[in-house]
LUMMARDO-391094 format. One record per residue (C-alpha): residue in three letters; x, y, z. Coordinates in steps of 0.05 Angstrom, whole numbers, plus 32768, in hexadecimal, padded with zeros to 4 digits. Each point is the difference from the previous one (the first is absolute). Layout:
ALAXYZ;...
//
This chain:
UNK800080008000;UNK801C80477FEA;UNK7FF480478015;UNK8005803D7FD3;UNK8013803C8024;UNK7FE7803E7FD1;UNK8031803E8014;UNK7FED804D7FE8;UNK803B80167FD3;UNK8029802F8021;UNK800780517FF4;UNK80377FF07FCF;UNK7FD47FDA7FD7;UNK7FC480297FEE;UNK7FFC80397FD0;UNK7FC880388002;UNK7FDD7FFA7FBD;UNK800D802F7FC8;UNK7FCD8041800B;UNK7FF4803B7FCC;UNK7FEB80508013;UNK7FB77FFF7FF1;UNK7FD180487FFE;UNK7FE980188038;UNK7FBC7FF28019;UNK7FC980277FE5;UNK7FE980388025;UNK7FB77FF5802A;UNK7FCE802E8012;UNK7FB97FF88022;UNK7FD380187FCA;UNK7FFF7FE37FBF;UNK801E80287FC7;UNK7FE580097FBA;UNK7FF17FCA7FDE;UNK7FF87FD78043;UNK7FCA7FF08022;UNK7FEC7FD88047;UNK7FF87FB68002;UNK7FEC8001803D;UNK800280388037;UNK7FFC7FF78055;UNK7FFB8040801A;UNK802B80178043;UNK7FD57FF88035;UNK803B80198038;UNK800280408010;UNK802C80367FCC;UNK803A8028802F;UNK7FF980527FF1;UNK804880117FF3;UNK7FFE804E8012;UNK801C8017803F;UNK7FE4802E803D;UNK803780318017;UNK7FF280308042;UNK803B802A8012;UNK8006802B8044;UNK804580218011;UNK80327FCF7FFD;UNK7FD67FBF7FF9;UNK7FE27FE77FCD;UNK7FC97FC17FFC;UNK7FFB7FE07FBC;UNK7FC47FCA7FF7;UNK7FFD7FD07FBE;UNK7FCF7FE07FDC;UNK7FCD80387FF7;UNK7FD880137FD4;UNK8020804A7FED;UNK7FBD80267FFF;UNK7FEF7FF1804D;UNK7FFD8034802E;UNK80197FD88034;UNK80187FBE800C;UNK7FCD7FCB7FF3;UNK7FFB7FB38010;UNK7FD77FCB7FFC;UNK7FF27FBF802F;UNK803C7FE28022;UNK8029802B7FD3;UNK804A800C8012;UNK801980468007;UNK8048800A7FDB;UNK802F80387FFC;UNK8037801F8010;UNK802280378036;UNK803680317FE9;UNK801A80218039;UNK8038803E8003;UNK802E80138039;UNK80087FB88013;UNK8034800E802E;UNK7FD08017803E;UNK7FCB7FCE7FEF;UNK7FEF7FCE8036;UNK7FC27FD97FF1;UNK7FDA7FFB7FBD;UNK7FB47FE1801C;UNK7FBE7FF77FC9;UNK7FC77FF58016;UNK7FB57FF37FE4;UNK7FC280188026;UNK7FBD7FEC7FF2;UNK7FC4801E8027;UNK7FAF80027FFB;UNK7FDF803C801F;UNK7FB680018016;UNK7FD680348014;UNK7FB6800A800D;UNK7FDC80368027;UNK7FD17FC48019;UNK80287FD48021;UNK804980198007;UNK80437FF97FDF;UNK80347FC47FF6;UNK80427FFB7FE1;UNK801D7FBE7FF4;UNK80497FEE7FDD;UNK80047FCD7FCA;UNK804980027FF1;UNK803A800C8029;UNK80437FE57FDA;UNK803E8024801A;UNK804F7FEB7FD7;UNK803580198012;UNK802A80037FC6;UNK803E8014801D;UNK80228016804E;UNK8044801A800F;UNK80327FC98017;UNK802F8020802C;UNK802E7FC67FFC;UNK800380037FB3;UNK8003804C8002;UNK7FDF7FFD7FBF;UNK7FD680357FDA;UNK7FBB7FF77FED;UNK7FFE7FF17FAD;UNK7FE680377FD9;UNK7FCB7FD07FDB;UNK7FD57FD18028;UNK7FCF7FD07FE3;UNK7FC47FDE8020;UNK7FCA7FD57FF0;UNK7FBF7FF4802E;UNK7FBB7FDB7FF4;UNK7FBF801C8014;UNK7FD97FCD802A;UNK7FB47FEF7FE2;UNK7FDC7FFA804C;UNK800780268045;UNK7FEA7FEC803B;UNK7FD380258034;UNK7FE97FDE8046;UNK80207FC17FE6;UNK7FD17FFF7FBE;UNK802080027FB8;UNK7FE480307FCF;UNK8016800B7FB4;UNK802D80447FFD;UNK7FD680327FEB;UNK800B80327FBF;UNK800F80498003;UNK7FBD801D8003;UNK7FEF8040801B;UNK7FB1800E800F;UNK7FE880448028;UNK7FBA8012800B;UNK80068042802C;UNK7FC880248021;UNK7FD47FE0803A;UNK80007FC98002;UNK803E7FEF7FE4;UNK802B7FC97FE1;UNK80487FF87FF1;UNK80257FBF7FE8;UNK804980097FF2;UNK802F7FCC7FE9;UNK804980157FF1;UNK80477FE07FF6;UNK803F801F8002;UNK80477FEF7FF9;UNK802A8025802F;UNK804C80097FF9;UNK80268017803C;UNK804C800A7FFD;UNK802380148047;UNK803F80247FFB;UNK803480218035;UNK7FF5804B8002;UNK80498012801E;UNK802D7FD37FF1;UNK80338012803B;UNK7FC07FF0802A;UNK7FE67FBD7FEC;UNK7FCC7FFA8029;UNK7FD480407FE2;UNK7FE57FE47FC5;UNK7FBE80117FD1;UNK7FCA7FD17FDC;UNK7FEA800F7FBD;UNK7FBF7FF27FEB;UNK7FDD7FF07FBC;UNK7FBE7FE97FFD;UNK7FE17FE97FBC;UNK7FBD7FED7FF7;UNK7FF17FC87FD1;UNK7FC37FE37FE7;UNK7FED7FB7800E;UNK7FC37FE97FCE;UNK7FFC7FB57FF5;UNK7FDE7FE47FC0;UNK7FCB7FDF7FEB;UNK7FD87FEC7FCB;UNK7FBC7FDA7FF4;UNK7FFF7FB97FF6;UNK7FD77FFD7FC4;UNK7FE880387FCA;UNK7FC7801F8004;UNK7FC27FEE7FD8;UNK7FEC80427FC4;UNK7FC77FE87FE6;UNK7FB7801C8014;UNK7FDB7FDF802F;UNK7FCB7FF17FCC;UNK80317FDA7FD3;UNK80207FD78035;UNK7FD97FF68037;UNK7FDC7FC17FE4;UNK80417FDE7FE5;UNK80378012803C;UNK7FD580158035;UNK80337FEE8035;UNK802280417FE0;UNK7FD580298029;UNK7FF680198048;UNK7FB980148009;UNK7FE8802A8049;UNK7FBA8009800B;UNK7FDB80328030;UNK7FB980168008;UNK7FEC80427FF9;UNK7FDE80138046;UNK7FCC803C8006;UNK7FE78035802E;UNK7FD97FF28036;UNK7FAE7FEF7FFA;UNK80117FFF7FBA;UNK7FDC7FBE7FD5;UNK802B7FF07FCC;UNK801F7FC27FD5;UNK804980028010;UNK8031800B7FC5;UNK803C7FCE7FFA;UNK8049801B7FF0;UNK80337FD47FDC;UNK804480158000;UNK802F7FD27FCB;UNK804E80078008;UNK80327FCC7FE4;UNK80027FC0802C;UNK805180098007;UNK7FEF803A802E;UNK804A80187FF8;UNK801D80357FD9;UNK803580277FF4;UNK8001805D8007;UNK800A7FFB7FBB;UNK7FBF7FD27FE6;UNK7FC380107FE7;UNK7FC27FDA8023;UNK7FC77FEC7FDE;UNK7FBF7FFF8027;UNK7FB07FFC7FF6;UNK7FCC801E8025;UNK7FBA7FE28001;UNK7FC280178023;UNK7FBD7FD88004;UNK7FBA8005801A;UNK7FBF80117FF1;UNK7FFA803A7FCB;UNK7FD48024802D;UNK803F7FF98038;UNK803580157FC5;UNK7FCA80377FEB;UNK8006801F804A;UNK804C7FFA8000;UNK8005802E7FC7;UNK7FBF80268003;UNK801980377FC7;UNK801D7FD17FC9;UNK7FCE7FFA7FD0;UNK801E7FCA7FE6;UNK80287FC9801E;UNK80337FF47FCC;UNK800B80558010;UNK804C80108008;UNK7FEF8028803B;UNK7FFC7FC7802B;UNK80447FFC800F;UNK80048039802B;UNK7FE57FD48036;UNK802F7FCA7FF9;UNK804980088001;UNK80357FC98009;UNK803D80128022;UNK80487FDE8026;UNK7FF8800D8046;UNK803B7FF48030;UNK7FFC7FF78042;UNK803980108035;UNK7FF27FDF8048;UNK802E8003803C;UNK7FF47FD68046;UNK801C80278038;UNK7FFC7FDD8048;UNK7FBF7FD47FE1;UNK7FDB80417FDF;UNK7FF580007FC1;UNK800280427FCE;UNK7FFA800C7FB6;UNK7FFA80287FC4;UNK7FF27FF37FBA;UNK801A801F7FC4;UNK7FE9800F7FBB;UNK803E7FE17FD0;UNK7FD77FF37FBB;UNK7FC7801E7FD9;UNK7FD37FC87FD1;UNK7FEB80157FBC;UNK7FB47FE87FFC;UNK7FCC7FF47FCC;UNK7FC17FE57FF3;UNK7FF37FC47FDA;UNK7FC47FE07FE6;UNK7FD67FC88030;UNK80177FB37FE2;UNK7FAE80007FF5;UNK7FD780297FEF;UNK7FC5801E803A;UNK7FC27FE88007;UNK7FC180238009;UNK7FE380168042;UNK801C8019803F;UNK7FFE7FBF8021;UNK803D7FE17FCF;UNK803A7FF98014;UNK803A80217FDB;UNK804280137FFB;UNK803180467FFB;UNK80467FE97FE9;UNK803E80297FF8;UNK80497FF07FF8;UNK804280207FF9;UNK804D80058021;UNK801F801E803C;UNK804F80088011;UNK801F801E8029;UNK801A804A8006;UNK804C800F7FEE;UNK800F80048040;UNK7FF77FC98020;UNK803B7FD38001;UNK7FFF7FD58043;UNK7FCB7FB88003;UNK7FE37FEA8038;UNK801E7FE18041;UNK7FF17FEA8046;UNK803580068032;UNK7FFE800C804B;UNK7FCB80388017;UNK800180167FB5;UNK7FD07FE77FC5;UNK7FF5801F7FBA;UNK7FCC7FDE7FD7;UNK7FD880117FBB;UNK7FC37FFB7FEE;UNK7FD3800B7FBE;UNK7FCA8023800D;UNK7FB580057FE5;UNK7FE18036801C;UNK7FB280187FEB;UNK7FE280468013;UNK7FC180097FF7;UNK7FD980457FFA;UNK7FEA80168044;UNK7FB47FF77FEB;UNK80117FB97FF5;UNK7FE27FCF8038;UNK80487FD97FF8;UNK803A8013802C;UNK804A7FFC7FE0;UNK80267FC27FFD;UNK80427FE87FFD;UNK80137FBF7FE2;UNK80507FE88000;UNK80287FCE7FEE;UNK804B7FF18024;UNK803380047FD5;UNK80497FFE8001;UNK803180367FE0;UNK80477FED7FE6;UNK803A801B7FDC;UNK80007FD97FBF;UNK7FDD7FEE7FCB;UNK7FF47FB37FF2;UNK8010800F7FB5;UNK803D801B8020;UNK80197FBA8017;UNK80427FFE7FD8;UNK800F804D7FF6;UNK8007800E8049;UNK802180018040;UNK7FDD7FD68037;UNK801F80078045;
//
């Protein structure tokens, strides 16, 4: 019986193969060029980096922040976002300590039941301290890098970190929710140096904007109520109410439908479809607009109005306070009844209208619920009659929830 041993050959023995220059790869680039065109295309879903810079400059110091966009005002973030930049200091020489730090803090204020400031971030770093033993000086450039936390806690309950928001309703009785961040810088420094122990803190405080995003988890439905209500009904959100009337009055109530899209979330930016419907007897619709001659009249819409109502809501020491806010105007119009009336007074029948309501320019902060603080938005229905009218107003509303984006904004944006 034999054994063959199989051995590598040795260094001496091998040769690299013959190999010849070749071009240079092709240069690549995201979007096609002409005469190309996309097989197939996954969009980015992570979030795109700004690349512009922040720069805030006080005497000798000077705080430089990156990835911004470079048309903020100020510094803005979004959830868990981490806050980069820079320090460039002067007169190193005297410098002792080099601290940032982040402060977060919600203020609440309501002439009915008191006051309450609570902290949501506290994140001190020192980024540099004199070493005696070293005998160093302080570098003239510092960097630093810190993450803003998503919850804070209060009495030992977590809550999500609320935006920047700012809300103020002055007067009696009043209302005030404030919510701020700021990054402060503070750089201590001997003032003498033959006398080490006088020294001076300089202080720079910047504020910077913290506005998570969001967006809606599915589009929202265009079409008319008429044209889709039988095939995707689930597309809808319907809230009824019954008209109620003054006292000793005998009268066949009037139903009001309000119809928003079932996703119930939207962004500042969208416009929201909606249908109004009112029903009863004609002799009931006759009495809630006793001066229209005619019921498909354009004048009827002076007594209905949908609007965006927002309200703001503190709980101070288990009292409870709020205000609401008009933030968007709805563009209204009649439509014809999906049958046509009936005759006699007795029938029932129908008032329909339909149309869109967004919000104002202005408004650029959604919803949220933290500790003692609550903003929440509503779409609201609301019907004034004339004052000869045996029916009293009514309000009919729908919760809804305001974001930042778009859904058809899924791939184009930034979502932190």
């Amino acid at each position: 019986m034999s054994t063959d041993i199989y051995s590598l050959p040795g260094p001496s023995t091998i040769s690299l193969p013959p190999y010849s220059k070749t071009a240079p790869p092709p240069h690549y680039s995201c979007e096609p060029i002409p005469g190309e065109r996309r097989v197939e295309h996954t969009p980015r879903s992570g979030p795109r980096i700004p690349n512009g810079t922040f720069i805030k400059k006080r005497g000798s110091l000077t705080v430089v922040l990156t990835e911004q966009q470079d048309d903020n005002p100020s510094p803005a973030y979004g959830r868990e976002a981490a806050i980069h930049g820079a320090l460039l200091l002067e007169k190193v020489d005297m410098i002792l300590s080099v601290d940032i730090k982040i402060e977060g803090r919600l203020d609440m204020m309501s002439s009915e039941c008191g006051a309450r400031s609570l902290v949501t971030v506290d994140d001190t770093q020192t980024l540099w301290t004199y070493d005696r033993t070293k005998n160093e000086p302080c570098p003239s450039s510092l960097s630093f890098s810190r993450t803003l936390p998503s919850m804070f806690k209060d009495s030992d309950k977590s809550y999500p970190l609320p935006p920047t928001y700012k809300a103020s309703f002055p007067g009696t009785p009043g209302l005030h929710v404030i919510s701020v961040y700021t990054l402060v810088v503070r750089v201590t420094s001997i003032r003498h140096p033959k006398f080490g122990f006088f020294a001076k803190t300089k202080t720079l405080r910047i504020p910077i904007t913290y506005a998570p995003r969001t967006r809606p988890n599915r589009p929202t439905l265009s079409i008319p109520l008429f044209h889709s209500v039988k095939s995707s009904p689930e597309e809808w959100m319907q809230s009824l109410t019954t008209m109620k009337t003054k006292s000793r009055v005998a009268m066949a109530p009037i139903e009001s439908n309000l119809f928003i899209p079932s996703v119930q979330i939207f962004s500042f930016s969208d416009i929201i479809p909606f249908h109004v419907q009112l029903s009863g007897p004609l002799s009931s619709l006759r009495q809630l607009f006793p001066h229209v001659p005619s019921l498909s009249s354009s004048h009827q819409q002076s007594s209905v109005t949908v609007t965006i109502l927002r309200q703001i809501a503190v709980t101070i020491r288990g009292t409870r306070a709020w205000r609401n806010a008009t933030i968007g105007e709805g563009k209204i119009r009649p439509v014809p009844p999906a049958s046509q009336p009936q005759a006699g007074n007795s029938q029932v029948e129908s008032l329909d209208w339909e149309g869109e309501v967004q919000c104002l320019p202005s408004v650029n902060v959604g919803g949220f619920s933290t500790a003692g603080a609550a903003v929440k938005d509503f779409i609201v229905l609301s019907l004034t009659p004339p004052t000869n009218s045996p029916f009293l107003p009514t309000i009919n509303s729908i919760p809804i929830r305001l974001v930042t984006d778009s859904w058809i904004d899924t791939h184009d944006r930034t979502y932190s």
